[in-house]
C-alpha positions as CSV (number, residue, x, y, z in Angstrom):
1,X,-16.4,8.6,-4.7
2,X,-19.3,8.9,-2.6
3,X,-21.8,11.3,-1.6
4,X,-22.8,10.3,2.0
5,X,-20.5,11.4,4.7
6,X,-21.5,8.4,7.3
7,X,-19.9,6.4,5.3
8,X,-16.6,7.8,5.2
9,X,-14.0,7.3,8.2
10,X,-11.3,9.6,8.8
11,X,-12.8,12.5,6.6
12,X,-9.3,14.8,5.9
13,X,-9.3,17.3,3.6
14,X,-8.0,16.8,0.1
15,X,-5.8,18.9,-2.5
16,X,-8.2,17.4,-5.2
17,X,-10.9,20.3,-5.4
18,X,-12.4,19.7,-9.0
19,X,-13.5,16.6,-10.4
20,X,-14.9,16.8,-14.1
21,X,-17.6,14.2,-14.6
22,X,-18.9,12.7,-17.8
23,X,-20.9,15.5,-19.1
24,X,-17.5,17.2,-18.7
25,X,-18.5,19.7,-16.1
26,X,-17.0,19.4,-12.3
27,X,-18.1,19.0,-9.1
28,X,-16.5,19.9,-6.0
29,X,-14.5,17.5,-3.1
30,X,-14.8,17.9,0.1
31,X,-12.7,15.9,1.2
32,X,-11.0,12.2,1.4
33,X,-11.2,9.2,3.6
34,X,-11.7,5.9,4.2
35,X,-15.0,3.5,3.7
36,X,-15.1,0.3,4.5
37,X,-17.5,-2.5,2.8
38,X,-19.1,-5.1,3.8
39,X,-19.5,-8.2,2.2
40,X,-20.9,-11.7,2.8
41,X,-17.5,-13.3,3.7
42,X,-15.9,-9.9,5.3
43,X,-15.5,-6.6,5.5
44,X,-13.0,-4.7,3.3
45,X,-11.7,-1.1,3.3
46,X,-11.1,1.3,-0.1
47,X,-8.5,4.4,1.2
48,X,-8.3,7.3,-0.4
49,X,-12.2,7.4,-1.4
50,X,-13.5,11.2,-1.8
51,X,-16.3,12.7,-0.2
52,X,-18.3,14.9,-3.0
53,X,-21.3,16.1,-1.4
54,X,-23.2,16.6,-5.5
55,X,-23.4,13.3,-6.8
56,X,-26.0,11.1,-6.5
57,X,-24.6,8.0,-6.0
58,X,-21.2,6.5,-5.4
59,X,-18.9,5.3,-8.2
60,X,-16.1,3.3,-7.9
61,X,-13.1,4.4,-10.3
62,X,-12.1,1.6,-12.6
63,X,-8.8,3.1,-13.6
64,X,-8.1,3.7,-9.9
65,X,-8.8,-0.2,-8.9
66,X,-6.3,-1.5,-12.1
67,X,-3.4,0.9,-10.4
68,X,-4.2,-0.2,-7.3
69,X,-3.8,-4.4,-8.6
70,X,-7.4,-5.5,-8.9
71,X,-9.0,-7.0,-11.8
72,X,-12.5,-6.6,-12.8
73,X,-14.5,-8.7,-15.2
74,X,-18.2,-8.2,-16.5
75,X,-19.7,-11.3,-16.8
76,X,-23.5,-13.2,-17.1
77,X,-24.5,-10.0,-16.0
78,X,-22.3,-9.1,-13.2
79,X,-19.4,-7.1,-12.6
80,X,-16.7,-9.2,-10.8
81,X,-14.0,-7.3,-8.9
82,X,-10.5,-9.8,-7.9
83,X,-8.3,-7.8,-5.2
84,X,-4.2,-8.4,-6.2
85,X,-4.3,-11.9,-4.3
86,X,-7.0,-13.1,-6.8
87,X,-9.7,-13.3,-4.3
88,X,-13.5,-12.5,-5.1
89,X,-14.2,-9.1,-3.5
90,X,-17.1,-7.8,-5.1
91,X,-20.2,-9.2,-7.2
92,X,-22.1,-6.8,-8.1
93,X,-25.6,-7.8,-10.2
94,X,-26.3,-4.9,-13.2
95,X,-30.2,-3.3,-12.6
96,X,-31.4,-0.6,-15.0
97,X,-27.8,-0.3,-17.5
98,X,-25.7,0.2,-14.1
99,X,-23.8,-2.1,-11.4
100,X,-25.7,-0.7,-8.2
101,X,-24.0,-1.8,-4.8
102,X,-25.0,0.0,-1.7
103,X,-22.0,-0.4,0.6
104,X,-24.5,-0.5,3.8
């Protein structure tokens, strides 16, 4: 999920319209697309990210990632996420009780 449209390629609307969050109240989609990341050894694309215009930051769905065939470990610190093939995609550092990753 993300908040800012520039990231998002291929904005299409989306039959999702509610999303409860963890306070248990929801927020409204806007729509669904495409962003792509960009790491030190390449750049990746997550499909099917949606655009939700009132949330402050973007988070990454760790039940979504399992179906899709990653892993993810949190270790020393880090969160590691392994695409299906078992190659390092993601290393993300934890700041302040979260994993922060600006996808810039």
């Amino acid at each position: 999920m993300t908040y800012d449209k520039t990231l998002v390629k291929d904005l299409k609307t989306t039959k999702i319209t509610k999303i409860r969050i963890g306070n248990g109240s929801n927020i409204l989609a806007k729509g669904k697309g495409t962003v792509a990341i960009t790491t030190n050894s390449c750049t990746k694309t997550i499909s099917d990210v949606l655009y939700l215009p009132d949330v402050d930051r973007n988070l990454l769905s760790v039940d979504q990632l399992l179906e899709k065939g990653f892993r993810i470990y949190f270790e020393d610190s880090h969160c590691v996420i392994y695409d299906p093939f078992s190659q390092e995609k993601l290393r993300i550092k934890i700041r302040s009780k979260s994993f922060l990753f600006n996808p810039i």
